[in-house]
N, C-alpha and C positions, 0 to 999 in steps of 0.2 A: 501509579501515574505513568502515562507513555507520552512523549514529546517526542515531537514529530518539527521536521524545517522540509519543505520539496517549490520545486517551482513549476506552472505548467504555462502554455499560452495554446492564441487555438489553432488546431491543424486540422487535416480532413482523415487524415491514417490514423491508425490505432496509436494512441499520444496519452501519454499519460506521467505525473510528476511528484515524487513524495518529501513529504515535511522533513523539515530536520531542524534540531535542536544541540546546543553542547558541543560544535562544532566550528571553529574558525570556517570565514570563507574560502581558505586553501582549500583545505578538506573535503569543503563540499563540492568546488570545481573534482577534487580528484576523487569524487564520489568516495569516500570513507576507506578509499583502499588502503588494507593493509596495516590498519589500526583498530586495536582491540578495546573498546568500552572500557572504561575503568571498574572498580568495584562496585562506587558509589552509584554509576549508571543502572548495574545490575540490581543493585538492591533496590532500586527505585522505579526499575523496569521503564528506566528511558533507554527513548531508541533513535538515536541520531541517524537523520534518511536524510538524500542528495539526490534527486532524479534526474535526467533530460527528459523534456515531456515528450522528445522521440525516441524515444528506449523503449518503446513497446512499437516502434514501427515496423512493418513486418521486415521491412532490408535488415534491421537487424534481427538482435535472436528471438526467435517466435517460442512465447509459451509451448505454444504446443511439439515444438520441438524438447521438451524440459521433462512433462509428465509421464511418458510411457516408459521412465528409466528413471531410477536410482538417481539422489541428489548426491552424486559424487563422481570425481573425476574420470573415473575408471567405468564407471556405467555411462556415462553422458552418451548420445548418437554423434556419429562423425560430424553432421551438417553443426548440431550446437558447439559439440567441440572447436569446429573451426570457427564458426561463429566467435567465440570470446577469444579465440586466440587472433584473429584478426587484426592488422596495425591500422591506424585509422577513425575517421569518425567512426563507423558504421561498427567498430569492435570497441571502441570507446562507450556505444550505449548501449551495446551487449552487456559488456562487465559492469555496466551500472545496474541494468535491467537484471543481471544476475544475484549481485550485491543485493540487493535490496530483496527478491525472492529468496534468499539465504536468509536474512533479516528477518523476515516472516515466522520462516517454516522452522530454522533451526534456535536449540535455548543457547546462551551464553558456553556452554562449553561443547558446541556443537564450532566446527570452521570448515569451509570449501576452499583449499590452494590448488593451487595452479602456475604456471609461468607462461607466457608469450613474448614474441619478440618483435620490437616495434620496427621502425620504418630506417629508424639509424642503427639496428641491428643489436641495441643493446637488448639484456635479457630481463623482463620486467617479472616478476614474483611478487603473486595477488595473495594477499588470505581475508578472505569476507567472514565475517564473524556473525553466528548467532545473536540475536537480538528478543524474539517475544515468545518463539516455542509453540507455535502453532501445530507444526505436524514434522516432530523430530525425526520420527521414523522413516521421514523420505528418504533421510541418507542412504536405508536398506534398501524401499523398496519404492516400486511404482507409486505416482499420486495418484489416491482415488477420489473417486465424484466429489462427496463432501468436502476435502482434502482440499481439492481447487478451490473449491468459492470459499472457504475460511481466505487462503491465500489471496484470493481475489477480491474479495473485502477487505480484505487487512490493505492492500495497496491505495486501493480507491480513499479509505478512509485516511490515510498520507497522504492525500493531494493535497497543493495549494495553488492558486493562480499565481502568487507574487513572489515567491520564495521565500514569503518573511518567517520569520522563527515564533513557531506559536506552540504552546503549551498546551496540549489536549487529555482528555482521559475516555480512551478505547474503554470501550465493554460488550460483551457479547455473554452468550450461554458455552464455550469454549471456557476449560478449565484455565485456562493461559492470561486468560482476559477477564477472570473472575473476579471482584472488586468487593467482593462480599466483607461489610466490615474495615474498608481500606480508608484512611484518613481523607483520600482526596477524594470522599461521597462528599462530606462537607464545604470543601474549598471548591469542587468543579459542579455545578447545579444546574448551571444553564444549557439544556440539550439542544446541541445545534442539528443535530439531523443523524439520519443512518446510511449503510452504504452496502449494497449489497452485486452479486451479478459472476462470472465466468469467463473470466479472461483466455482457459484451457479447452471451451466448447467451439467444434464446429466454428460455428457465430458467436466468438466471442464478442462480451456485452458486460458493462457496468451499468448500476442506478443508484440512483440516490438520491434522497428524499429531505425534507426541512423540516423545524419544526418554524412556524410564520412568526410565534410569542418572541424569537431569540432569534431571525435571521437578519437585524439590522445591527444587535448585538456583535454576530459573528463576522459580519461585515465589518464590521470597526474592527476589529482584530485580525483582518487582513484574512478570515475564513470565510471563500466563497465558494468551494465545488457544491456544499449540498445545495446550493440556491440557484447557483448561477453565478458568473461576474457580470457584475451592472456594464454597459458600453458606454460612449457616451450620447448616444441616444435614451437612453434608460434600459435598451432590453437585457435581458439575462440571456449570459451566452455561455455554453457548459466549456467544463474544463476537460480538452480534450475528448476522449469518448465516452466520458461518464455523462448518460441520461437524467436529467432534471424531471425527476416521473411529478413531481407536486408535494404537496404535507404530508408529512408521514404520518398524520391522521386519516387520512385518508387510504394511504398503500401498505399500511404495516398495521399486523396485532397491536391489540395494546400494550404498552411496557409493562413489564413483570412486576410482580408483586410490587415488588422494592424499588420498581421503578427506575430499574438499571439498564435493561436496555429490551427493545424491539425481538421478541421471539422469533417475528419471522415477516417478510412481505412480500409482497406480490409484482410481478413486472410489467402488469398492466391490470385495470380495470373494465377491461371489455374481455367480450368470448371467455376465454376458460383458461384464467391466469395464473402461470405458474411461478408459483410460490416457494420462496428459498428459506430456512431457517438459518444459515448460516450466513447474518448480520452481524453488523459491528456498528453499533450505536454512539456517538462522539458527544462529550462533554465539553464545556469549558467554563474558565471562571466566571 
């Protein structure tokens, strides 16, 4: 089971905001720094996430500054390095934006430290911990292609418009997010949608899709990025950068066998649409 709390609103820059769960609201103002999940989180593969939905603005630390190096201090490029060490807003949603890519990629005894020095000169000491294990091996070496859009899915699928604290269950064809046999196939049924896209490319981009049977459901649960947030004119308006492509009957293979989650989808249905396998399909009760 992965539980997720984030908050987003809308902005016109790269914005984006992850779920979190099992955390007081201190915690999540201080983005999780510096505390390490308990046991019970890890056996349970909860993943308590705090985002600002301008932590992926480019003033602060740009993905793309992250992937052509090593997930660790010592590899990092100057620009990122300064970046998180920065006092200030703009280094406040670096280290969140970091935090929570550490979250991703690294498993529970995986951690990124670091220190910076704030504005009153005192000496602040981060440790972001491992959380789902997507791609441990960043710590060594460069992210590759795939490498990204796991990680870029994985964020997108933490978003929330409202910050509120919702219980989900990730699945994907990634061994990390395998669900195969897992008790919460019976407690989480209802598929809210998938999330897929490239936060690392060029043009970075997110999408994500609904299923129409469950998006009033998800709505009452305070779960809108794969739909849209209703305004209050009624229109749907995306959550930060994440693309509202439609049903994911329409933009995505069909669910796997077992009907766990979305093999793969597509970014458009016009001209010659390219297609990501690496999805993260969302559950809920």
């Amino acid at each position: 089971m992965t539980m997720y709390r984030i908050s987003t609103a809308d902005f016109a820059a790269l914005a984006l905001v992850f779920l979190v769960s099992c955390v007081t609201d201190q915690e999540e103002q201080e983005g999780f720094v510096g505390i390490a999940p308990n046991a019970l989180e890890y056996l349970n593969a909860l993943n308590p996430n705090a985002l600002n939905p301008n932590a992926l603005n480019p003033n602060a630390l740009n993905p793309n500054a992250l992937n052509p190096n090593a997930l660790n201090p010592g590899a990092l490029s100057p620009a990122a390095l300064s970046a998180i060490q920065a006092p200030g807003e703009a280094g406040d949603l670096s280290r969140q934006l970091l935090s929570y890519v550490v979250g991703c990629a690294f498993t529970p005894a995986q951690s990124f430290s670091f220190s910076w020095t704030d504005g009153s000169g005192t000496v602040r000491n981060e440790v972001y911990w491992g959380l789902i294990g997507l791609v441990p091996s960043w710590s060594d070496k460069p992210l590759g292609q795939t490498d990204q859009q796991w990680i870029s899915a994985c964020l997108a699928s933490r978003t929330n418009w409202y910050g509120a604290s919702v219980t989900i269950s990730s699945r994907g064809s990634h061994s990390a997010i395998d669900k195969t046999d897992s008790p919460e196939l019976s407690t989480y049924t209802r598929m809210e949608g998938a999330f897929w896209g490239n936060l690392f490319a060029p043009s970075p981009y997110l999408n994500a899709c609904f299923n129409e049977a469950n998006r009033d459901h998800a709505r009452s649960l305070a779960r809108e990025c794969a739909a849209g947030h209703l305004d209050g004119s009624g229109a749907a308006l995306p959550c930060g950068m994440i693309s509202v492509r439609g049903t994911c009957g329409s933009y995505c293979q069909q669910l796997n066998l077992r009907g766990m989650y979305y093999p793969s989808c597509v970014n458009n249905l016009t001209g010659s649409p390219e297609s990501s396998t690496r999805v993260i399909t969302v559950f809920l009760p």
